[in-house]
N, C-alpha and C positions, 0 to 999 in steps of 0.2 A: 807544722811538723815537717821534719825534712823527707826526703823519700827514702832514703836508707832507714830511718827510724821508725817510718810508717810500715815498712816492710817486715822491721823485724815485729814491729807490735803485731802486724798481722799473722805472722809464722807463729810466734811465741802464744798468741790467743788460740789460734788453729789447732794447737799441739796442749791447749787446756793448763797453760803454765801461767805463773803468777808474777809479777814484776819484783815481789819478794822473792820469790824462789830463784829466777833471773840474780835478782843482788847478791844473793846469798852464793852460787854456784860461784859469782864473779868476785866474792870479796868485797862488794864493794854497799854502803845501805841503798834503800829501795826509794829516797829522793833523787840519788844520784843516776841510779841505774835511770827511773821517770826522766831524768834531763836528757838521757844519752835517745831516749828514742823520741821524745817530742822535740828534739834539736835545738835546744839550749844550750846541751854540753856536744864540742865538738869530735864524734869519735875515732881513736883514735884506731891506728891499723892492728896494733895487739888488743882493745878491748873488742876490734870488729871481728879478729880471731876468733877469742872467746867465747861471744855471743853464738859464732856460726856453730862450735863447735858445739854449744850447749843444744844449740836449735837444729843440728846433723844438716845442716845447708853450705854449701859453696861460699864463703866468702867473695867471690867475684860475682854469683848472682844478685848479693845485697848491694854491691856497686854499681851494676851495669842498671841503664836508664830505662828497662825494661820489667813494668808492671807484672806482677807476678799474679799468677791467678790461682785458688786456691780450689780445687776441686769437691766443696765439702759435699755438695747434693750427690757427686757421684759415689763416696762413700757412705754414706747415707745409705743410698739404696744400697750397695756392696751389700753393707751389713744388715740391712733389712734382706733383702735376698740369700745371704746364710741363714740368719733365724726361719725364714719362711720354708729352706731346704730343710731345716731340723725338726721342723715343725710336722712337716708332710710325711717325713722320716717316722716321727715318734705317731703319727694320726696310722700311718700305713703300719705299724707293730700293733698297734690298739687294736684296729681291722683285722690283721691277721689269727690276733689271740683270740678275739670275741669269736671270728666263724669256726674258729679250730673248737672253742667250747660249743656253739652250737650245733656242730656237726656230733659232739660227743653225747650232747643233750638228746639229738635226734635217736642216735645207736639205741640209746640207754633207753628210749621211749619203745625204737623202736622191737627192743630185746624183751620188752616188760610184754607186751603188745601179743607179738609171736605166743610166752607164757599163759596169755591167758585164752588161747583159742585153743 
């Protein structure tokens, strides 16, 4: 596999897309597109457009001879770290509501309480 082709397969898996979906955006079937990134078929500068356009990357960085890294563990947590903020969010509403009832529970005991002395 060439490195431009490895690059894209890597971006294009990153981004949860299918090598059919890839052909299909491109026009072109999903053997063709498979030749274009395991570098049997040579790409050309309009279908390297394409693909960039489809994958929202720079066409100059699928050229340049520099390994792209793909940051997936840091999104990872990103997004684990939002859930866990909403999380804490909806635990601290729960909290609030349950002592607000049994502050209400308290009154209510302690009004019945007062009545019977």
């Amino acid at each position: 596999m060439n490195s431009i082709g490895l690059k894209i397969k890597k971006i294009r898996e990153y981004n949860n897309l299918t090598q059919e979906y890839m052909a299909s955006q491109m026009d072109i079937s999903q053997p063709a597109y498979a030749q274009l990134e395991n570098g049997s078929s040579k790409i050309s500068s309009q279908r390297l457009k394409q693909i960039s356009k489809i994958l929202n990357v720079d066409p100059k960085n699928l050229e340049s001879c520099e390994e792209i890294t793909l940051n997936i563990h840091n999104n990872t947590l990103n997004y684990n770290s939002s859930i866990i903020k909403e999380l804490n969010s909806k635990q601290n509403e729960l909290y609030e509501r349950l002592l607000a009832e049994k502050n209400k529970v308290i009154e209510r005991l302690e009004n019945e309480l007062k009545k019977l002395k």
